[in-house]
C-alpha positions in Angstrom: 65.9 10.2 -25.0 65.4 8.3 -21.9 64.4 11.1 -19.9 61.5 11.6 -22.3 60.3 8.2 -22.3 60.2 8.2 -18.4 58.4 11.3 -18.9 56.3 9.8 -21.3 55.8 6.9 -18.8 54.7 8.9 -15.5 52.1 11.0 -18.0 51.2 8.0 -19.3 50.4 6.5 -15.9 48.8 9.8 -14.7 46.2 9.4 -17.5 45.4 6.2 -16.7 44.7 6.5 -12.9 42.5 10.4 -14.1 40.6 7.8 -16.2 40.0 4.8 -13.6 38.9 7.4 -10.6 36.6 9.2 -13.0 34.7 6.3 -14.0 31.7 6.0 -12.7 31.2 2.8 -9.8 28.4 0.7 -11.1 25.4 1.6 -9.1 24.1 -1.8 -7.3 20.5 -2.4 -7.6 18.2 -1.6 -5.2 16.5 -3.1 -2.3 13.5 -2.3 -2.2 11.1 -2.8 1.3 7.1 -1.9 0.9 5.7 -1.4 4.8 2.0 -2.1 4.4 -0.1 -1.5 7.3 -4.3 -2.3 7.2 -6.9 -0.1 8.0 -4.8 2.6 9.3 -6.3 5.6 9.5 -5.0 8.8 7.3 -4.6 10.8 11.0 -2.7 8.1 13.0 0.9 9.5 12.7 2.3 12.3 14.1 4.0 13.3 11.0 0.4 13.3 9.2 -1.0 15.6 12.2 -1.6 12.6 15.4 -1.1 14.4 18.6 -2.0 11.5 20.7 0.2 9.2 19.0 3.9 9.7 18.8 5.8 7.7 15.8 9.2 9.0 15.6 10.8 5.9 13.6 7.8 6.3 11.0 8.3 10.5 10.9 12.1 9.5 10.0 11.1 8.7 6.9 9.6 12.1 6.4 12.6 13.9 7.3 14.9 11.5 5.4 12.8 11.3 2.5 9.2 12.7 1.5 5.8 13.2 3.1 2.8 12.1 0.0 0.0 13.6 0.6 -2.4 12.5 -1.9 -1.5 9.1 -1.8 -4.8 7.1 -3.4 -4.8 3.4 -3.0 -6.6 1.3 -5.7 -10.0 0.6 -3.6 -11.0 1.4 -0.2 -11.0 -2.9 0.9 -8.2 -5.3 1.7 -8.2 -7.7 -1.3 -8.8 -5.1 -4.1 -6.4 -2.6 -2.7 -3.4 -5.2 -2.3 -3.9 -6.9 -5.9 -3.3 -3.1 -6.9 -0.8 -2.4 -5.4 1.0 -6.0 -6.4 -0.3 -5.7 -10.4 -0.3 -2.5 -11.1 -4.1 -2.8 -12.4 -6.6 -1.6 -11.1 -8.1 -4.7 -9.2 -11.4 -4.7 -11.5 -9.1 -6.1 -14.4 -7.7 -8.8 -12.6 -11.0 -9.7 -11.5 -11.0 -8.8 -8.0 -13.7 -6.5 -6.7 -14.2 -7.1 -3.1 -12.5 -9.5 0.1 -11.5 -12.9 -0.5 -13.2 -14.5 2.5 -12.1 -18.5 4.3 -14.9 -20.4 2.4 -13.7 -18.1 -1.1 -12.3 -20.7 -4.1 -10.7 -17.8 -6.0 -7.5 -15.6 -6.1 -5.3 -13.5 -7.4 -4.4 -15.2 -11.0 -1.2 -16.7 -11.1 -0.2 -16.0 -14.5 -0.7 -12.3 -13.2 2.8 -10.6 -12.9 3.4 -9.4 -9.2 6.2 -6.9 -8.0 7.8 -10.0 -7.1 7.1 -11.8 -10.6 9.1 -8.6 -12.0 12.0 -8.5 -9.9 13.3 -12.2 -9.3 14.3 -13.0 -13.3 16.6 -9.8 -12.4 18.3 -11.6 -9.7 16.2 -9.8 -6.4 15.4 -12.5 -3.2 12.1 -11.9 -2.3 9.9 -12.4 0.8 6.4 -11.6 1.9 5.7 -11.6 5.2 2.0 -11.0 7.2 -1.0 -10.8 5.7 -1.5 -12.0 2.0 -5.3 -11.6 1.3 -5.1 -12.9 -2.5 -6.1 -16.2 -2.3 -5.6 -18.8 0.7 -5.6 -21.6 -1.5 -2.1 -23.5 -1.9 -2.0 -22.2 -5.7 -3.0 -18.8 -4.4 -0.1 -18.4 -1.8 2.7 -16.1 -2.1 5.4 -18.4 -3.1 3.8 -19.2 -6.5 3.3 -15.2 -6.8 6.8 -14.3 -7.4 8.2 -14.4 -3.4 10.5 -17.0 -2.2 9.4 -16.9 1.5 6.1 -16.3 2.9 5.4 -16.3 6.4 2.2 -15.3 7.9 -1.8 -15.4 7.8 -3.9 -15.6 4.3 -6.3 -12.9 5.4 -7.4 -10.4 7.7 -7.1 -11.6 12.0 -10.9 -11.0 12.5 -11.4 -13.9 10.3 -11.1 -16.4 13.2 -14.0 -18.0 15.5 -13.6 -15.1 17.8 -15.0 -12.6 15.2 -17.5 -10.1 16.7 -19.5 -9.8 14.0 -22.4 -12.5 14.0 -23.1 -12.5 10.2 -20.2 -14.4 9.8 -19.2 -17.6 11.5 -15.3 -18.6 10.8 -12.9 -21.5 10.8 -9.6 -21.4 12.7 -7.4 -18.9 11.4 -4.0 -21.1 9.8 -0.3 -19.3 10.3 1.9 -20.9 7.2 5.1 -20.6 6.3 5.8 -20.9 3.2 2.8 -23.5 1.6 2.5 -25.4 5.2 0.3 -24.7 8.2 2.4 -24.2 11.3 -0.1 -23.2 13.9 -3.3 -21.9 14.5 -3.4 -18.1 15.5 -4.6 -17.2 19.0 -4.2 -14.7 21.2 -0.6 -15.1 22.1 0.1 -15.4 18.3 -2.1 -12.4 17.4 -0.1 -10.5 20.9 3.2 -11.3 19.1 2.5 -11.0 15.6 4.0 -7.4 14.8 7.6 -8.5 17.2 7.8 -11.8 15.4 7.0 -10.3 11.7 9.8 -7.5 12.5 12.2 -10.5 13.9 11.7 -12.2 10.4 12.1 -9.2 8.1 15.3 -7.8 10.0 16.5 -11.5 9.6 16.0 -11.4 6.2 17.6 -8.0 5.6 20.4 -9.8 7.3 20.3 -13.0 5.0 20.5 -11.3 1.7 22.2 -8.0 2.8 24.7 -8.7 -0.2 22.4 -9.5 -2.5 19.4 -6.8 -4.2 16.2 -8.5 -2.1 12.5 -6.9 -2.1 10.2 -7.4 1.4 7.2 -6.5 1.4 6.1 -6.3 4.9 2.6 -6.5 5.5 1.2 -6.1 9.2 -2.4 -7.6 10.2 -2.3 -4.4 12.6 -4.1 -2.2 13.5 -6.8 -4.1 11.8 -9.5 -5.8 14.4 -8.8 -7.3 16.9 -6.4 -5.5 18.2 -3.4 -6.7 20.0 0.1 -5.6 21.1 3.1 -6.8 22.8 3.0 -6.1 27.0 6.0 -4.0 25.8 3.8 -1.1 24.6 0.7 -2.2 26.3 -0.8 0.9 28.0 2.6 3.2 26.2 0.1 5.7 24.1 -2.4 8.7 25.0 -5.0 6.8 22.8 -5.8 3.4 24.2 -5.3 0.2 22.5 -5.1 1.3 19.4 -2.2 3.8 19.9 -0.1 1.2 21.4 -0.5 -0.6 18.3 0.7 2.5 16.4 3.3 2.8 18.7 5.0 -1.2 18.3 4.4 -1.0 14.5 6.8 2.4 14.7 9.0 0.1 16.7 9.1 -2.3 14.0 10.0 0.4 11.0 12.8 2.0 13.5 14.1 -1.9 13.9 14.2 -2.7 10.3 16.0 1.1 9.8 18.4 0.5 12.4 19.2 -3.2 10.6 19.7 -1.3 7.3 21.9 1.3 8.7 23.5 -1.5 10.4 25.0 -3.2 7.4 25.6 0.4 5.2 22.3 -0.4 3.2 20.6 3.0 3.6 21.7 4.8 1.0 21.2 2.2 -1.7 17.4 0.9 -0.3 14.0 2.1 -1.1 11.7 1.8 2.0 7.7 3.1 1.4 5.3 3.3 4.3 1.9 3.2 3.7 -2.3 1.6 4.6 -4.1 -0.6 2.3 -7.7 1.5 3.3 -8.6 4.1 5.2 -9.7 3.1 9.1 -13.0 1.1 10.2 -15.1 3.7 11.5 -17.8 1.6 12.6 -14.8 0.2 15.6 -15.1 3.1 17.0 -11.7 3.8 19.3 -10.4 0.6 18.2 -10.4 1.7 14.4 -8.1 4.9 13.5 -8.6 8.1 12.8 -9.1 10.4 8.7 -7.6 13.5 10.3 -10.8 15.0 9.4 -11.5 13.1 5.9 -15.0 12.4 5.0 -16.1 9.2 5.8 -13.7 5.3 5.8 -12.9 2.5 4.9 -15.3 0.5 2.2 -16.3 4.1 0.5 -14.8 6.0 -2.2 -14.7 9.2 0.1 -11.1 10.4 1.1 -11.1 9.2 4.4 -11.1 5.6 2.8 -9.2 6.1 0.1 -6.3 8.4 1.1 -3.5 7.1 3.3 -0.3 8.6 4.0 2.7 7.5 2.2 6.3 8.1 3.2 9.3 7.0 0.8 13.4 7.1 1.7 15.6 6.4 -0.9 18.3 9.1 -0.8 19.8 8.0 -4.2 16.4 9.3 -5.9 14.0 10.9 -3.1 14.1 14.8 -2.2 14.8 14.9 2.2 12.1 16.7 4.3 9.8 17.4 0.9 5.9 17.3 1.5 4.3 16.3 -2.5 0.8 16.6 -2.9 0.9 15.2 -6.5 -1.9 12.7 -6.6 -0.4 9.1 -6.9 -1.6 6.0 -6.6 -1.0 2.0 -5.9 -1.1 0.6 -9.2 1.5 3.0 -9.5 4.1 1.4 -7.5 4.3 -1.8 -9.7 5.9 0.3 -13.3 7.7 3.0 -10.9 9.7 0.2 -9.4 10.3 -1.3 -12.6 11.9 2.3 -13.6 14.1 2.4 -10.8 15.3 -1.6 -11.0 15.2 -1.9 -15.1 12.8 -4.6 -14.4 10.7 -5.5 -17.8 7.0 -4.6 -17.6 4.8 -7.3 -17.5 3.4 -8.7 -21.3 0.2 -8.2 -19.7 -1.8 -4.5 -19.7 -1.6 -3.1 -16.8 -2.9 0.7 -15.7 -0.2 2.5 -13.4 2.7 4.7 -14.6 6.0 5.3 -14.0 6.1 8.0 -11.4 9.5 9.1 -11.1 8.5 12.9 -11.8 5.9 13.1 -9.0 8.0 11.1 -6.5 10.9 13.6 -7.0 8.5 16.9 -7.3 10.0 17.1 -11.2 6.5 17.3 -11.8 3.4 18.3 -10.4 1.3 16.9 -12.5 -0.8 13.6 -12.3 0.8 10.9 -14.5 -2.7 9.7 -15.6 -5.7 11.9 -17.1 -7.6 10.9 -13.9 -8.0 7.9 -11.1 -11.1 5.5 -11.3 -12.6 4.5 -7.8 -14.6 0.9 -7.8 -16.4 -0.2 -5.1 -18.5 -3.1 -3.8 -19.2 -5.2 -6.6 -17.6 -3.9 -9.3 -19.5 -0.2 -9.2 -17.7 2.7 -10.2 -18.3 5.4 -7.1 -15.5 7.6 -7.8 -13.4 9.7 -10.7 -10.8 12.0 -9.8 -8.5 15.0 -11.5 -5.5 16.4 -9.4 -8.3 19.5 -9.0 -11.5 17.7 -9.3 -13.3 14.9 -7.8 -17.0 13.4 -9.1 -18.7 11.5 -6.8 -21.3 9.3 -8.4 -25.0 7.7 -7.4 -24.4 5.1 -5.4 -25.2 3.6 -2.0 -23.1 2.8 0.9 -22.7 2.0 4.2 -21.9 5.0 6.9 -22.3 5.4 10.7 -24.3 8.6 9.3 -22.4 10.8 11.9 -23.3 8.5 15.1 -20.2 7.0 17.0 -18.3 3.6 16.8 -18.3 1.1 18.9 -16.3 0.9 21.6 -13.5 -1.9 23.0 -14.3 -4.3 19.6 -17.8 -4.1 19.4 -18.7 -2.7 15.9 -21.2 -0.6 15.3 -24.1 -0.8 12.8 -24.1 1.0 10.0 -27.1 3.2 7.7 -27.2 2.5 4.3 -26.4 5.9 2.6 -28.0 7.0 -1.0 -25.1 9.3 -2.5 -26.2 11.3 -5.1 -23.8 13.5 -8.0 -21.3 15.5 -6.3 -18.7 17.4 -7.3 -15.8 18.8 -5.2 -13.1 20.9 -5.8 -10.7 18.4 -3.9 -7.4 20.7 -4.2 -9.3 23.0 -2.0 -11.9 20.7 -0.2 -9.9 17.9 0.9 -12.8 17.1 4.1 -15.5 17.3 0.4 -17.7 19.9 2.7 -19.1 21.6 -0.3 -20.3 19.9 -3.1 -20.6 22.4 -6.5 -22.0 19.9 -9.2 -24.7 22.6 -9.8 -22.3 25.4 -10.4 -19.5 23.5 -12.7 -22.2 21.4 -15.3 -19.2 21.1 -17.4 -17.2 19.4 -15.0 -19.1 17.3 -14.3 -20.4 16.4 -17.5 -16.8 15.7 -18.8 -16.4 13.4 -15.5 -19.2 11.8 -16.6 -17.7 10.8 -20.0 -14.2 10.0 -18.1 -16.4 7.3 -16.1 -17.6 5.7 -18.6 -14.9 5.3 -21.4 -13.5 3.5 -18.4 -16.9 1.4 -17.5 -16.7 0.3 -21.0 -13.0 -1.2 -20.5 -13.5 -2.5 -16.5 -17.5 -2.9 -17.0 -19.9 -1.7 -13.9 -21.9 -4.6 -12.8 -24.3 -2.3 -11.3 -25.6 -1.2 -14.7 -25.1 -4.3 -16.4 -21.5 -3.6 -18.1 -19.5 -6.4 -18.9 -15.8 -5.6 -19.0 -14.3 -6.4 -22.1 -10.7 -6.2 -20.6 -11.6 -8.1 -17.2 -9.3 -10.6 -16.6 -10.6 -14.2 -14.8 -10.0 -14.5 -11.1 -7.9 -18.0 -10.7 -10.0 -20.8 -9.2 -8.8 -23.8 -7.3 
């Protein structure tokens, strides 16, 4: 008898231990870092087809994770794009629809729910660090948006007495931290700004390392004026501009080497991408469309397409090139998946894109994207296979160079007229077939505006009836 209970015993035991190692370890949640560059162009890594500029810390996240390459951000400006990307709306129902400038009184609402807003009640640290752009009023700043640290400028570097551009005369340019003015941005500052944003987000990594943190990391570079370190001054084969490339592919390799440092890789969702397409009209100081029509401020691909590269090795496919169209007000509910973050109360437009990130699916989570530009104009609605381009005017160098060293260029006020293109097959929209698809277009039509009747179209005199008000100070 008690040789079977010792038997009984050891089995006993044996089951128990089967059952403890087969349990599943809780998964921790998340970090999650968002790498936002501004006005890089959709040509100016090598992994997206640069020859001239080398970026082998920013092609790591290709081969580690995925290569997007119909990435669409919300609008082809600063403000608009970033309150997309942030909401999850697109920016005409928040009430954004072009740049928040120094003398501007509005911003981002605050009762609007930021990544940020969504991920602190869930015990996430948050920071934001470079340029904001949603409002550089106290109320406006990040740290009543959801982030516990901010450090950085409130909008774009050219906005500073040394601006080129002589429609526009501006104050001095503040550097805060946090709600309080620390300095005033010059030249050193502006030299320094991608080493000392990289310092503060590896710092931060290094803070919270043990806790689930998000960072959104948003560089004033290559944006005019442009300015590196003397580290990479003169490094590239394209001027100035490349050795801005090449010290913001510095700063993702630092903040990878500070993840792998403390075991975090695995278990941290980084994304690379551009708010806009590059500014043309700078000629070699702006980037490049690797052959997309057209920049930044118009609805064409070269302003609205940037490449987007995600690592996250507990969800992301390694080496995979998607070209599912996503888009930035995508981001918001796709990181709310992944974290179990609640939605906010509010509407907002993007989807959970867990399929297309994965290549589960290839097809668009939404029926089509909607493309507003200046003022609150619809310009733009586009199917995975078609794109409508409609009436509208912009501005275009009309196929005559930028300016060279920081001088911009003018521009030619363009008159587009109805085009259609089949953008699967067109990307560089060379060949416009509105006359030979009626149909097409004609259901575009209707697509553009069940949505002017939600977002409104100032241009015809549509008032949104789901427009939300901007805050004001």
């Amino acid at each position: 008898m008690r040789k079977v209970i010792i038997i009984l015993y050891c089995l006993f035991l044996i089951q128990c231990k089967i059952e403890t190692t087969s349990s599943p370890t809780p998964q921790a949640p998340p970090n999650i870092i968002l790498i936002l560059t501004d006005d890089q162009g959709y040509g100016d890594l090598s992994s997206f087809g640069a020859t001239d500029i080398h970026t082998p810390n920013i092609d790591r996240l290709a081969k580690e994770g995925s290569r997007y390459t119909r990435f669409y951000v919300p609008q082809s400006q600063c403000t608009p794009s970033r309150a997309g990307i942030l909401t999850g709306c697109y920016p005409n129902r928040v009430g954004i629809d072009w740049v928040f400038l120094p003398h501007s009184e509005t911003g981002l609402h605050t009762d609007e729910a930021t990544i940020a807003d969504i991920l602190k009640p869930i015990g996430y640290s948050t920071a934001y660090l470079g340029k904001w752009h949603l409002g550089h009023h106290q109320k406006f700043l990040p740290t009543n948006q959801g982030f516990d640290y901010y450090y950085g400028i409130p909008y774009s570097n050219d906005m500073w007495p040394n601006n080129p551009r002589k429609d526009y005369t501006f104050p001095p340019l503040p550097l805060i931290e946090n709600e309080v003015t620390i300095d005033t941005v010059d030249a050193v500052i502006q030299k320094n700004m991608t080493k000392v944003l990289t310092e503060k987000a590896t710092e931060f990594i290094t803070l919270h390392k043990e806790d689930p943190f998000f960072l959104m990391l948003s560089h004033p570079m290559p944006h005019v004026p442009l300015y590196v370190s003397d580290k990479f001054k003169g490094k590239s084969k394209r001027g100035l501009y490349g050795d801005v490339m090449l010290e913001l592919d510095w700063s993702t390799g630092a903040i990878l080497e500070t993840l792998k440092k403390f075991n975090l890789e695995d278990n941290t969702m980084i994304m690379y991408m551009s708010d806009n397409g590059p500014w043309l009209a700078y000629g070699n100081h702006g980037g490049s469309t690797g052959g997309l029509y057209e920049g930044k401020e118009t609805s064409y691909e070269g302003g609205i397409r940037s490449p987007l590269l995600i690592k996250y090795p507990n969800l992301v496919p390694a080496g995979k090139t998607i070209d599912t169209p996503i888009n930035g007000i995508d981001i918001l509910p796709t990181i709310a998946a992944i974290t179990e973050a609640p939605l906010p109360n509010k509407k907002i437009d993007g989807k959970n894109i867990i399929p297309q990130l994965t290549e589960e699916s290839n097809t668009m989570a939404h029926d089509a994207y909607f493309f507003y530009m200046n003022k609150n104009q619809l310009e733009s609605v586009m199917t995975k296979k078609w794109k409508l381009i409609l009436p509208h005017s912009y501005n275009s160098l009309d196929g005559r160079p930028g300016g060279n060293d920081g001088a911009l260029a003018p521009y030619k006020k363009i008159t587009a007229r109805t085009q259609l293109f089949n953008i699967e097959k067109d990307k560089y929209e060379k060949h416009n077939v509105a006359q030979a698809n009626p149909d097409i277009v004609r259901n575009l039509s209707m697509k553009a505006d069940s949505i002017r009747n939600i977002l409104g179209d100032k241009i015809l005199g549509i008032e949104g009836s789901q427009v939300r008000p901007l805050g004001k100070i």
